[in-house]
C-alpha positions in Angstrom: 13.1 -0.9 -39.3 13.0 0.2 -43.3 9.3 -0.4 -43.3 9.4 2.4 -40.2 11.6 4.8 -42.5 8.6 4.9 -45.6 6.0 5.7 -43.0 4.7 9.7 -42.4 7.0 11.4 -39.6 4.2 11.7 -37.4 3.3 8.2 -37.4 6.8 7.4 -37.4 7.2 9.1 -34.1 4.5 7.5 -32.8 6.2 4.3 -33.4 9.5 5.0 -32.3 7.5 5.9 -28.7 5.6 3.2 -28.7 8.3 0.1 -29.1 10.4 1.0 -26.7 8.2 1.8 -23.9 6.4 -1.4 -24.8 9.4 -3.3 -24.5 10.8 -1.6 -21.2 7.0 -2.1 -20.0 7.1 -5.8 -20.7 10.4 -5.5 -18.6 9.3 -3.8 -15.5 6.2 -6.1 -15.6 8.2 -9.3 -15.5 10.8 -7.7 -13.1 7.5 -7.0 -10.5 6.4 -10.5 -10.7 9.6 -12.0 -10.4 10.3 -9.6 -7.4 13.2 -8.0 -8.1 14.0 -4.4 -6.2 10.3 -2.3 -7.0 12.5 0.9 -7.1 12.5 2.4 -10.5 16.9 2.8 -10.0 16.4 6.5 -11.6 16.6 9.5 -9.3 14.1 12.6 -10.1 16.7 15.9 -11.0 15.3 17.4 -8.2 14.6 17.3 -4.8 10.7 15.5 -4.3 10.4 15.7 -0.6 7.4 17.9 0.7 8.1 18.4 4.0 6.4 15.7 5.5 3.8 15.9 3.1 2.7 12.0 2.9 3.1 11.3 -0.6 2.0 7.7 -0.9 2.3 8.5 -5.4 4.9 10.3 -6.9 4.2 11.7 -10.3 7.8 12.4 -11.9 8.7 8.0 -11.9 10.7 6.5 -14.9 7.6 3.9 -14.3 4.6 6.7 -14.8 7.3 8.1 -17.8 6.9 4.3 -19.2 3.3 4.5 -18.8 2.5 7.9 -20.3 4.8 7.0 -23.2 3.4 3.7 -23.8 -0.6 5.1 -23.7 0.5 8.5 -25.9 2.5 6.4 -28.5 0.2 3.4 -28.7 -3.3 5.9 -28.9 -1.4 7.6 -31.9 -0.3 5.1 -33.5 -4.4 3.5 -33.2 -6.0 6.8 -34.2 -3.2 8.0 -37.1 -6.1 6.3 -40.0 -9.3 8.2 -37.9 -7.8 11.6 -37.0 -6.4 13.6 -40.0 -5.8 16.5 -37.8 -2.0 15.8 -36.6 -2.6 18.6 -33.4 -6.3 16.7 -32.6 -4.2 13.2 -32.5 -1.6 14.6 -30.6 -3.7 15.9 -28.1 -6.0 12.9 -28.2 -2.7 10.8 -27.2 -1.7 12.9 -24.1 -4.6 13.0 -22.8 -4.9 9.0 -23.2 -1.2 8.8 -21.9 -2.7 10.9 -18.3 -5.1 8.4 -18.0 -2.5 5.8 -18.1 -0.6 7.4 -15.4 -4.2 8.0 -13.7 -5.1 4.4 -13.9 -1.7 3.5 -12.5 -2.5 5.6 -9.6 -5.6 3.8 -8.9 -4.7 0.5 -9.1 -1.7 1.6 -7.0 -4.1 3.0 -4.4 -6.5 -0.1 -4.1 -3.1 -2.0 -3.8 -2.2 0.2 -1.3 -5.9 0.2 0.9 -5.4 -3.8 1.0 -2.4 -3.2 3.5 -3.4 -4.1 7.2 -1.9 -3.0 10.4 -1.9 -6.1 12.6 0.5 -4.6 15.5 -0.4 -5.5 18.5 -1.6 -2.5 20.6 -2.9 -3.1 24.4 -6.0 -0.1 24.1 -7.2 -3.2 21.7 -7.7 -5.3 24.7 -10.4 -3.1 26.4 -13.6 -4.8 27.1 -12.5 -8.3 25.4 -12.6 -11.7 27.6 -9.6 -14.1 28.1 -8.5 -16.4 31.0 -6.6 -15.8 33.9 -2.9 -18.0 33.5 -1.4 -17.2 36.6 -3.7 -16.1 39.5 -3.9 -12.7 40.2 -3.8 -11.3 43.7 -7.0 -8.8 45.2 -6.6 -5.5 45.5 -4.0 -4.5 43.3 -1.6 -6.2 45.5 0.8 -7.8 43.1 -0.1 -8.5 38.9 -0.7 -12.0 37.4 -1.2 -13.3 33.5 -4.2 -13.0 32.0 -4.2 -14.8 28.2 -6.2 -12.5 25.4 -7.3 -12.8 22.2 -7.1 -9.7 19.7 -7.2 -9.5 16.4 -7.0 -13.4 16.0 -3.5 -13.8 18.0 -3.8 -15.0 21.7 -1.1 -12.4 23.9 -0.1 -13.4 27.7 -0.5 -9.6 29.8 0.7 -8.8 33.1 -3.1 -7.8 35.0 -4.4 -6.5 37.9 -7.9 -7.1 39.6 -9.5 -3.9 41.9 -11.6 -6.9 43.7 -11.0 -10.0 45.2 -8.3 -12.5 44.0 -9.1 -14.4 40.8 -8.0 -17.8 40.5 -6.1 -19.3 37.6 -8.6 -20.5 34.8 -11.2 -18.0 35.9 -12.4 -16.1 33.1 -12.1 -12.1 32.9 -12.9 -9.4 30.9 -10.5 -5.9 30.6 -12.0 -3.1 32.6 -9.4 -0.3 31.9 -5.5 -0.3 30.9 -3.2 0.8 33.3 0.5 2.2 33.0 3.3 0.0 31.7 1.2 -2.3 29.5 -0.5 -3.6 32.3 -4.5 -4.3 32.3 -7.2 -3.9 35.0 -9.7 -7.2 34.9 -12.5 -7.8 36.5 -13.9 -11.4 37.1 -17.4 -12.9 35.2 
């Protein structure tokens, strides 16, 4: 820290923002990998909701404050020898600090577009083939099993056929979805 104290106070400052949010950087990066709680534990000083606004980012995060400090402090400290125009340095860090928080965005979003919905939902079922379990009676005169796959995961559904009975191995493919969770087959 004395080799700190003979330096300019710009660059100085620079460096007193730049170790710290290294350090608490290299922190919350192990503390992600290791899988601890991903909540930052520090509450904004006001009230972020936006009325059911989906707000998949928030901007005001201890984690984007990590990040802009770390770019700001780390730019000024690189560019302190190049840039003799303390204002021009400053401004040159903030604007590298944004596009630290930026970047975090984006790699949060790509993150974010790899999530897949893999509920099961019965309008999926429409127009794809499967096999009758459990016979199902003609005329919509009592319901049987039919056994479809959808989205790579077999389901057993209650069915109903508008035609003739269809026998038990018989295979069928989804003509409409009725009420209740309960589909309309027809035979092949």
């Amino acid at each position: 820290m004395e080799s700190l104290e003979n330096l300019d106070p710009l660059l100085r400052t620079f460096w007193f923002i730049a170790l710290p949010a290294s350090i608490v950087f290299v922190i919350q990066t192990v503390m992600t990998f290791l899988g601890s709680d991903a909540h930052d534990g520090l509450d904004a000083d006001f009230d972020s909701d936006f009325h059911g606004a989906e707000a998949p980012f928030q901007l005001f995060t201890f984690r984007n404050l990590i990040n802009f400090l770390l770019g700001f402090g780390w730019t000024g400290i690189s560019f302190y020898n190049l840039i003799s125009n303390p204002i021009v340095l400053v401004a040159l860090s903030f604007l590298v600090g944004v596009v630290f928080i930026v970047l975090f965005f984006l790699v949060i979003r790509q993150i974010e577009r790899l999530a897949e919905d893999n509920t099961f939902k019965i309008s999926n079922t429409l127009n794809k083939t499967g096999s009758v379990y459990l016979t199902i009676p003609a005329h919509k005169t009592g319901t049987g099993k039919v056994q479809i796959s959808v989205q790579g995961s077999f389901h057993e559904l209650d069915a109903i056929t508008e035609n003739e009975k269809i026998e038990t191995s018989a295979m069928v493919r989804v003509v409409k979805i009725a009420a209740n969770n309960l589909i309309v087959v027809e035979k092949l």
